[in-house]
C-alpha positions as semicolon CSV with decimal commas, in nm:
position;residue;x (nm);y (nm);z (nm)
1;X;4,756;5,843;-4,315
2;X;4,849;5,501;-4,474
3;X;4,525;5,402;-4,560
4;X;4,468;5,571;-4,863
5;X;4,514;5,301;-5,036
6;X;4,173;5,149;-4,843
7;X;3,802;5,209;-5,013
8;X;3,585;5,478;-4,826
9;X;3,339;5,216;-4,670
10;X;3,683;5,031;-4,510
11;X;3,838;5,395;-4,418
12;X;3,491;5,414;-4,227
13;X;3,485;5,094;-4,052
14;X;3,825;5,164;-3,957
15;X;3,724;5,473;-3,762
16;X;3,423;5,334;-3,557
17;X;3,597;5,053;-3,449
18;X;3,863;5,297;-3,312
19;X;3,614;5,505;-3,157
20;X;3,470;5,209;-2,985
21;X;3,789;5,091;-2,842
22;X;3,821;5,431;-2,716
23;X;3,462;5,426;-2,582
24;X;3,495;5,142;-2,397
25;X;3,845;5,195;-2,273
26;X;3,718;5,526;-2,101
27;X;3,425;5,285;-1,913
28;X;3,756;5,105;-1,751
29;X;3,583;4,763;-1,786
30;X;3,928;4,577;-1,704
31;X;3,883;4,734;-1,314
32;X;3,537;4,621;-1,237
33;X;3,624;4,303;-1,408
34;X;3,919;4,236;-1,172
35;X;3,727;4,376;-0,889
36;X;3,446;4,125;-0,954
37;X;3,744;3,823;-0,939
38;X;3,873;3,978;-0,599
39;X;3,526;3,942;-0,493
40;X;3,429;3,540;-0,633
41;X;3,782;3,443;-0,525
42;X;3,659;3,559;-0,132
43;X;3,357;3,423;-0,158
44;X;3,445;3,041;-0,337
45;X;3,531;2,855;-0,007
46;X;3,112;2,916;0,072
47;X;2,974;2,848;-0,298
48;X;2,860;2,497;-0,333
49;X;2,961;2,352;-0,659
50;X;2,662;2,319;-0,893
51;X;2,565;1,979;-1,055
52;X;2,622;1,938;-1,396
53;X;2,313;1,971;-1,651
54;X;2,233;1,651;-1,838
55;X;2,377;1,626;-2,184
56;X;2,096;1,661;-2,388
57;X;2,117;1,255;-2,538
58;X;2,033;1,214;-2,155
59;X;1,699;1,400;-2,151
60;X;1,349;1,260;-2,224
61;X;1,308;1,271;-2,572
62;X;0,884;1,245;-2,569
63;X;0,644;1,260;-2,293
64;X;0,564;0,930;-2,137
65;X;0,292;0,769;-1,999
66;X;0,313;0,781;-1,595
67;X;0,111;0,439;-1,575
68;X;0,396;0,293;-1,755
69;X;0,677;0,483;-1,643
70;X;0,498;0,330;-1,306
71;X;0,487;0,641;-1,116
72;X;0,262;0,747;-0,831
73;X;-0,018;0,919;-0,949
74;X;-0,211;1,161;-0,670
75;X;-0,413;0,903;-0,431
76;X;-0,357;0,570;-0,646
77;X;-0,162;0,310;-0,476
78;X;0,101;0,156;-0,659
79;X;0,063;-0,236;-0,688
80;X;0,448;-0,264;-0,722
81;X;0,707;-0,308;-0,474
82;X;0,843;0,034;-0,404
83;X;1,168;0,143;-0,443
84;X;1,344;0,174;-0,086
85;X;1,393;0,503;0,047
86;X;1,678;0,692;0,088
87;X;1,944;0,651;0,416
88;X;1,839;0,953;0,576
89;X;1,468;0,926;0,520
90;X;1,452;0,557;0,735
91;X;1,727;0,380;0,890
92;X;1,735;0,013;0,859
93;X;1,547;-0,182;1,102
94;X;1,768;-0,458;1,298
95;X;1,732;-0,856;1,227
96;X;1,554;-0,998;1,534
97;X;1,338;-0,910;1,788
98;X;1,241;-0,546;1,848
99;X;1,094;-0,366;2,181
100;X;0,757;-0,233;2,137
101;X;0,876;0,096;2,173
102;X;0,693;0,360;1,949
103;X;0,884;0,637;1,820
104;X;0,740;0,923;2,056
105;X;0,857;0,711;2,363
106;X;1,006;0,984;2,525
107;X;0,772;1,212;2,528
108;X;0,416;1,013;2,548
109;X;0,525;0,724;2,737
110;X;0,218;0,696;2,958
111;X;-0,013;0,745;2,680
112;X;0,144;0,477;2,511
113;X;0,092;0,221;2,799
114;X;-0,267;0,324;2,785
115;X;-0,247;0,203;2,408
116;X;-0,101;-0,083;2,417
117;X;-0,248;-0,167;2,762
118;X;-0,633;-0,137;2,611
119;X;-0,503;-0,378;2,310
120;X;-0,413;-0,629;2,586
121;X;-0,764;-0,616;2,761
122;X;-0,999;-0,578;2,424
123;X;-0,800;-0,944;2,344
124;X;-0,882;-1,094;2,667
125;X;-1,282;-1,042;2,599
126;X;-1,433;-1,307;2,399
127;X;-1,647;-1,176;2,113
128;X;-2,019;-1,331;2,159
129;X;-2,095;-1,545;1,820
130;X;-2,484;-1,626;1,939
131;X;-2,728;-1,540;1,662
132;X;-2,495;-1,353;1,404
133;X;-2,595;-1,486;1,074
134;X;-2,576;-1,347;0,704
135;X;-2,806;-1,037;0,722
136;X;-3,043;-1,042;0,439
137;X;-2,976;-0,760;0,175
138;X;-3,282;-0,504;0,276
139;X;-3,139;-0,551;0,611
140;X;-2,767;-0,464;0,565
141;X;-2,842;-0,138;0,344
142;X;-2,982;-0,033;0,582
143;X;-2,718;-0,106;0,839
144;X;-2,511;0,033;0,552
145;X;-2,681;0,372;0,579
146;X;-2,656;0,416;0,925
147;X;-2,262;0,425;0,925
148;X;-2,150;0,775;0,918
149;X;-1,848;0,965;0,894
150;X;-1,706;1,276;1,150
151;X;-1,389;1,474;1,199
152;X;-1,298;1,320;1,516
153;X;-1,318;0,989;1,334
154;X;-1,058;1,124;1,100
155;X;-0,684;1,094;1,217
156;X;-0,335;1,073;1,047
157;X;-0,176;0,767;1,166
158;X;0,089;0,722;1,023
159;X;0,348;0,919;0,764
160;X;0,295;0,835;0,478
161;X;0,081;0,606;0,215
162;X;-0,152;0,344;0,394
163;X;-0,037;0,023;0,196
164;X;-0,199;-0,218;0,443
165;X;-0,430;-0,209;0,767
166;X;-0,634;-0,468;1,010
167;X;-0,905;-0,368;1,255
168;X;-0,920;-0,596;1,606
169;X;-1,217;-0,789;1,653
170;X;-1,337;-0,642;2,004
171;X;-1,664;-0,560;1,986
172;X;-1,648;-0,286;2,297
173;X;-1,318;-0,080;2,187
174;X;-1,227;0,069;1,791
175;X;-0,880;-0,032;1,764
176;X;-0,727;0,002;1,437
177;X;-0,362;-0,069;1,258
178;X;-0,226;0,041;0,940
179;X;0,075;0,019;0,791
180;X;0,272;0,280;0,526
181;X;0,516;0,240;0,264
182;X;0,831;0,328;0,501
183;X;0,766;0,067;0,697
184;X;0,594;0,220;0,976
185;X;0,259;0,035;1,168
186;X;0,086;0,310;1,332
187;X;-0,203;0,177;1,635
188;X;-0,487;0,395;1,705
189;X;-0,771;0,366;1,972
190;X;-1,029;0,524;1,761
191;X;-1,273;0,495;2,108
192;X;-0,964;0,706;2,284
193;X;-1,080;1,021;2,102
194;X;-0,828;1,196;2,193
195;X;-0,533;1,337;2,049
196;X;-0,295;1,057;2,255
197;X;-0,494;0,764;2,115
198;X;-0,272;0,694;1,810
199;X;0,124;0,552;1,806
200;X;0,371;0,501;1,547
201;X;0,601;0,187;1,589
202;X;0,910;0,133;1,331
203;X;0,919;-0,292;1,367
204;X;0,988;-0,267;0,988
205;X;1,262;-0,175;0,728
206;X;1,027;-0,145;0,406
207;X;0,638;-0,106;0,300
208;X;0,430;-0,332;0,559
209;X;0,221;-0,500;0,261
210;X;0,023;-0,722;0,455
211;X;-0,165;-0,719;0,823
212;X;-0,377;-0,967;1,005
213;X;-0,497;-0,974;1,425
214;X;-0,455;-1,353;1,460
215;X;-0,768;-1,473;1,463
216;X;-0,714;-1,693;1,811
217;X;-0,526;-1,415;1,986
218;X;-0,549;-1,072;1,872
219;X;-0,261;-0,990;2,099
220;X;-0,076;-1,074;1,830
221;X;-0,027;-0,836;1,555
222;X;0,088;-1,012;1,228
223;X;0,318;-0,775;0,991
224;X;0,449;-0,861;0,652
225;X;0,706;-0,649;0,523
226;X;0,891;-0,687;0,164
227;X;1,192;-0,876;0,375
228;X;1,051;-0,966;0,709
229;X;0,739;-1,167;0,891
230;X;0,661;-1,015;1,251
231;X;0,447;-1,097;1,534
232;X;0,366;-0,775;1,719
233;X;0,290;-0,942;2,039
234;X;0,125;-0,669;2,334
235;X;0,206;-0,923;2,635
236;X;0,564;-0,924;2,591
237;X;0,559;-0,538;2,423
238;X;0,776;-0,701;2,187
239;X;0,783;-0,763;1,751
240;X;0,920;-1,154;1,723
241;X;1,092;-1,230;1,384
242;X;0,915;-1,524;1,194
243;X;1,040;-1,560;0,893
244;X;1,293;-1,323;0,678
245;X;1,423;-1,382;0,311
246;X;1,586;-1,204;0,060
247;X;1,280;-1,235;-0,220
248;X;1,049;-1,019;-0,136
249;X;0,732;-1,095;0,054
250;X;0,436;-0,923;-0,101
251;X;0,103;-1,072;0,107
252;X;0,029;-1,385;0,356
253;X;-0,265;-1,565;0,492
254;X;-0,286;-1,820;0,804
255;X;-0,376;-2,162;0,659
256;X;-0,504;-2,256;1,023
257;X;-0,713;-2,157;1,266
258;X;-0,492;-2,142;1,532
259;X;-0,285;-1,924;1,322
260;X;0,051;-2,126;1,329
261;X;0,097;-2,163;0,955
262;X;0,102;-1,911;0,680
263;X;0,105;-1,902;0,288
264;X;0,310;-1,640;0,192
265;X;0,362;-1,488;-0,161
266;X;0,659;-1,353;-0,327
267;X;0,664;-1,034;-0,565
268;X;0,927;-1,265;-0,796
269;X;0,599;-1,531;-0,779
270;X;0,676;-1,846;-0,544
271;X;0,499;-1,884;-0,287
272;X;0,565;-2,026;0,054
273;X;0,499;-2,224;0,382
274;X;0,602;-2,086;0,730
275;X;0,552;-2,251;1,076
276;X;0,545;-2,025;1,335
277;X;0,634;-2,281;1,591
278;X;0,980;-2,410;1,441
279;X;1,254;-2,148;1,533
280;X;1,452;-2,054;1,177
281;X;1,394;-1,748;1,015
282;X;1,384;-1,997;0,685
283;X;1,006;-2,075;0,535
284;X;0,917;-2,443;0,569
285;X;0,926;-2,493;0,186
286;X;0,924;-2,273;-0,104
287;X;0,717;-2,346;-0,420
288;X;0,740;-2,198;-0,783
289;X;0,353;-2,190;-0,882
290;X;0,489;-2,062;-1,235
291;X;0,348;-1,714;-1,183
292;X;0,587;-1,430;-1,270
293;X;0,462;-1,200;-1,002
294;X;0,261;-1,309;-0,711
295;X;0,082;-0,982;-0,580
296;X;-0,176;-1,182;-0,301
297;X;-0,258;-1,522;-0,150
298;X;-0,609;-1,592;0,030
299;X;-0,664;-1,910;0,180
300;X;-1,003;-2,050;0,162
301;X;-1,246;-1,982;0,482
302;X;-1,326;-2,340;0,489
303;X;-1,112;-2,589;0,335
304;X;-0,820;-2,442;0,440
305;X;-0,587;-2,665;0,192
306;X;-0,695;-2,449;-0,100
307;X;-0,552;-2,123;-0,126
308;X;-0,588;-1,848;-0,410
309;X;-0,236;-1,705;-0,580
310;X;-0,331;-1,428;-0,762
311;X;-0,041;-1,189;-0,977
312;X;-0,002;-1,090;-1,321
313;X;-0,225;-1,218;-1,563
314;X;-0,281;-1,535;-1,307
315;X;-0,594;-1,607;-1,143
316;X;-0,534;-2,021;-0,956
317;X;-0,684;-2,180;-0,687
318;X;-0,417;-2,452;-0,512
319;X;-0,389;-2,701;-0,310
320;X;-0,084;-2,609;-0,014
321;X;-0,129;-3,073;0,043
322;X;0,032;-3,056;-0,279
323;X;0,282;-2,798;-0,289
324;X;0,620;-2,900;-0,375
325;X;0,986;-2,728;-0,481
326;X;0,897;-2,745;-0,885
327;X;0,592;-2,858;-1,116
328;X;0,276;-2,725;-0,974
329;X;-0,018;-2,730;-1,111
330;X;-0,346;-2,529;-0,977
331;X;-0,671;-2,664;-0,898
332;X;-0,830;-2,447;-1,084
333;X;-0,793;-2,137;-1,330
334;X;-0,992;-1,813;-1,292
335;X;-0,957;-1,696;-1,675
336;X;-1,047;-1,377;-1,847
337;X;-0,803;-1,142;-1,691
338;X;-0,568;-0,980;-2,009
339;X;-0,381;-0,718;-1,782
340;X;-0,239;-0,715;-1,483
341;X;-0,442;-0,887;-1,183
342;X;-0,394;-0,665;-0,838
343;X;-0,542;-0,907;-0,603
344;X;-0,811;-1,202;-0,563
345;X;-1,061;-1,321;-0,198
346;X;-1,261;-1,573;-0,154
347;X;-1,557;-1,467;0,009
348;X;-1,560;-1,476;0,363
349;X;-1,812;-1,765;0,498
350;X;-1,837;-2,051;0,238
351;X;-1,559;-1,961;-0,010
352;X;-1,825;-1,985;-0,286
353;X;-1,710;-1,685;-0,449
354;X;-1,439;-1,484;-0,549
355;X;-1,331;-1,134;-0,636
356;X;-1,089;-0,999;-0,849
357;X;-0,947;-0,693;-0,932
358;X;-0,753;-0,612;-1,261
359;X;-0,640;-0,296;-1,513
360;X;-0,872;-0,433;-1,815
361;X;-0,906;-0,141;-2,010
362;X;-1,141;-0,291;-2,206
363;X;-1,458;-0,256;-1,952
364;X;-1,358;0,078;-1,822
365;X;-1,651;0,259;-1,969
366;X;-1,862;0,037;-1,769
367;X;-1,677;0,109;-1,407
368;X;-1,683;0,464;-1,381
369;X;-1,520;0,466;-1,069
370;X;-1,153;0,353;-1,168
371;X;-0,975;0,232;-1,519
372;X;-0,961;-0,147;-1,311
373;X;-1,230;-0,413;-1,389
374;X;-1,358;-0,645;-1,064
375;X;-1,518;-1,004;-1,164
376;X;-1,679;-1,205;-0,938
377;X;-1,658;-1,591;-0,987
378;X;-1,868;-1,903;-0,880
379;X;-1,603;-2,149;-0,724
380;X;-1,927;-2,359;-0,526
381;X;-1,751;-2,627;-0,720
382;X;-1,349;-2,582;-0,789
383;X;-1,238;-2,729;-1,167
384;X;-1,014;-2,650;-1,425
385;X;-1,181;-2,363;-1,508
386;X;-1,500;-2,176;-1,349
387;X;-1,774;-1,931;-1,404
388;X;-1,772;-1,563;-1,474
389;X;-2,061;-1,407;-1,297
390;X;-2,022;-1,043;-1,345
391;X;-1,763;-0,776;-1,393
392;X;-1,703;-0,463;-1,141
393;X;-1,429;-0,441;-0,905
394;X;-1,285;-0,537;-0,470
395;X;-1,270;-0,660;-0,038
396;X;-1,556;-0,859;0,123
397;X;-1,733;-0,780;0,380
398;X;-1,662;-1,038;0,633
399;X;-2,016;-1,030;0,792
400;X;-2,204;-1,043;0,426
401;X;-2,124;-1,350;0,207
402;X;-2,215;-1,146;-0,147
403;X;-2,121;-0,813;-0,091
404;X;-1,793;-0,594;-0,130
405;X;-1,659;-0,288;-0,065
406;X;-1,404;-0,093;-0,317
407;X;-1,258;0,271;-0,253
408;X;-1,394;0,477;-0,577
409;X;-1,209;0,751;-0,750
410;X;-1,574;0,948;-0,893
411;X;-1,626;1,247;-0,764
412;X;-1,714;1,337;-0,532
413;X;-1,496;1,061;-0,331
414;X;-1,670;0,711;-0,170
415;X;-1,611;0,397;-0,082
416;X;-1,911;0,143;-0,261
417;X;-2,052;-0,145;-0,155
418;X;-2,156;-0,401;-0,448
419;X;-2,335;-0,665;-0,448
420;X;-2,208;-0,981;-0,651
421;X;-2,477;-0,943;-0,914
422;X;-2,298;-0,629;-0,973
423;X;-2,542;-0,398;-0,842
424;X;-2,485;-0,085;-0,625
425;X;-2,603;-0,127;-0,289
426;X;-2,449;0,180;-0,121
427;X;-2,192;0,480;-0,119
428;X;-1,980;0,599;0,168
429;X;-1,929;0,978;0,090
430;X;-1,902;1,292;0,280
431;X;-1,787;1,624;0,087
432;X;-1,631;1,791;0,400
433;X;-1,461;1,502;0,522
434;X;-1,394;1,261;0,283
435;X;-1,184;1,427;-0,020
436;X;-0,957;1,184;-0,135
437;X;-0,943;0,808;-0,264
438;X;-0,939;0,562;-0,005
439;X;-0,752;0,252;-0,161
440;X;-0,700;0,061;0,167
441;X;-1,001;-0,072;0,323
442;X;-1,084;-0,257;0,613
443;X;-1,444;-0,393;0,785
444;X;-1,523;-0,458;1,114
445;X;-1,575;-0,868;1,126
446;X;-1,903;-0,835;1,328
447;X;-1,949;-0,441;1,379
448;X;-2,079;-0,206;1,157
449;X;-1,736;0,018;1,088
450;X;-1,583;0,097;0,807
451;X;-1,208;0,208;0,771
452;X;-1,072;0,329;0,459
453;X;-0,672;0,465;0,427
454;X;-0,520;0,708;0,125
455;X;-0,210;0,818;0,022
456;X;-0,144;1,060;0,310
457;X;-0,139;0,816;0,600
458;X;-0,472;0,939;0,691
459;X;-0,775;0,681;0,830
460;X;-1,161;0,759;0,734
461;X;-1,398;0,558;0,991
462;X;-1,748;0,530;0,916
């Protein structure tokens, strides 16, 4: 057969691999193959093309830490300007001034007249300041205790996480604003009760970081946004452009009464003066304070030339007389911080205090409530340096001069009140309605209410 010259194991081999071909041939593999071509070559025109896997130098080699790969954990704000969104998610916002218009116009109009019309008459009303002094401490737990929270004081306002909110002083109506990371301001009438008591506007193109009522007019609506100062102002139904730059706002502060200047602080770590009154969209002066980041600016309560910078590792008190292009130096230096410092108040009626909040790992055994350490400082008398008094973490309470309120991560969720001694004075908690961390927080200036935001859009009122 020709193959005699072959061994009997090749002879063998041979013979299956002929009786395979033959196996196979009788299967008639070449027709369902060509029928399966007939059928992809129909169906390409609707097949999207598939994205290319990574080459596999492009992967991840090792696990990384999310704290420093600086993503969003589950209900932990993020103290860094956000990336911006994508097209589709938000459009951008137009320079100028923007109609009051909220984004369910069409369908809610009249409820949304009813909104904005109750903002315009709470602002009219005077609030009475006869006999409201500093509550002594048995006194305001027990205030404290009497707050509680319900499900119809529980409302999504806006879409997405609550990076900023301000509550309006009226003492007769529960009118809250909070602002998310798309750049979204959301108004509810808490007092409304009702589903149409709550509006989102869209006055702003990124996260609103900052919000204030202006503390002679809370008709106005104050809005900082990483690009853009606003005045939301209800008479005209209309968002004015203050100021707008191209470095990044991250948190302002009127540094008068009447509300016509602001400090405002920049992510890159100047800081800046804006007059309200002068019409360019340019700050009065810009200042480089020699901070690397600037994350918040607080001006003091009652010498209104000092304001607090407070951003990276930098805790300084300044003086805004003082401020010019290059060179400053601060009045004073809050020390002790060794990792990054997320924001810094003075507290509320004499300034003689100050809280700070920073990620020093080092006392987290201590605060079981978060991995960030709050200190409270003496700054009766400003220097070069001042005292450390204790070590917690937090906001003031506007109507208690030693006590602050910080939203807690423990389970099972609370916001805590603290007194500046450190102690524990109270916990907000309430296991069927309260189930996740509330990082924003706001307080009533002379009511006892209590608003606290998460990562949801969603507003808590005790």
């Amino acid at each position: 057969d020709g193959y005699s010259h072959l061994s009997a194991y090749e002879r063998k081999r041979l013979k299956n691999i002929t009786e395979n071909a033959k196996f196979f041939a009788a299967l008639k593999l070449h027709e369902v193959s060509a029928r399966l071509n007939q059928i992809a070559t129909k169906r390409q025109s609707h097949v999207t093309k598939r994205r290319k896997p990574k080459k596999v130098e492009d992967e991840t080699a090792r696990r990384r830490s999310m704290r420093l790969l600086r993503v969003e954990p589950l209900d932990v704000p993020v103290l860094e300007t956000p990336a911006q969104p994508a097209a589709e998610e938000y459009p951008q916002v137009p320079v100028g001034p923007l109609p009051m218009v909220p984004e369910d116009q069409a369908e809610d109009s009249k409820w949304t007249e009813a909104l904005l019309g109750t903002w315009m008459r709470i602002s009219e009303l005077k609030a009475d300041d006869a006999d409201r002094g500093t509550p002594d401490i048995k006194r305001y737990q027990e205030s404290l205790s009497s707050m509680v929270l319900s499900e119809e004081n529980i409302r999504k306002v806006v879409k997405n996480r609550v990076c900023s909110m301000a509550i309006h002083p009226s003492e007769s109506t529960i009118l809250v604003a909070a602002g998310d990371k798309w750049g979204h301001i959301g108004l509810w009438n808490v007092s409304c009760r009702s589903e149409e008591g709550a509006h989102i506007f869209i006055p702003h193109s990124f996260q609103v970081n900052c919000m204030h009522f202006s503390p002679c007019n809370p008709a106005h609506l104050l809005s900082l946004s990483n690009d853009t100062l606003r005045c939301g102002d209800v008479t005209r139904a209309v968002f004015d452009e203050i100021c707008r730059s191209e470095e990044n706002f991250s948190s302002f502060d009127f540094l008068e009464e009447n509300a016509s200047t602001a400090i405002v602080g920049h992510w890159d770590g100047d800081v800046a003066v804006v007059d309200r009154r002068t019409p360019e969209m340019s700050p009065e002066l810009s200042a480089d304070i020699g901070f690397t980041r600037t994350r918040t600016v607080h001006v003091h309560p009652v010498n209104k030339q000092y304001f607090l910078a407070a951003g990276s590792v930098n805790v300084c008190v300044f003086d805004v007389r003082y401020l010019k292009a290059k060179g400053n130096k601060p009045l004073s230096s809050l020390t002790g911080h060794t990792k990054s410092v997320a924001s810094a108040y003075f507290s509320p009626v004499t300034g003689s205090r100050v809280v700070t909040v920073c990620a020093d790992d080092k006392l987290r055994s201590v605060v079981l409530m978060c991995c960030s350490v709050l200190r409270v400082y003496d700054t009766t008398s400003l220097s070069s340096t001042v005292t450390l008094l204790s070590s917690i973490r937090a906001i003031w309470d506007p109507k208690q001069e030693h006590c602050f309120l910080v939203g807690s991560m423990a389970q099972p969720r609370q916001i805590q009140v603290f007194q500046d001694t450190g102690k524990l004075l109270h916990s907000f908690c309430n296991v069927d309605c309260l189930s996740s961390v509330c990082s924003i927080n706001v307080v009533h200036p002379s009511q006892n209410i209590l608003v606290g935001g998460n990562s949801s859009g969603r507003l808590h009122v005790f």
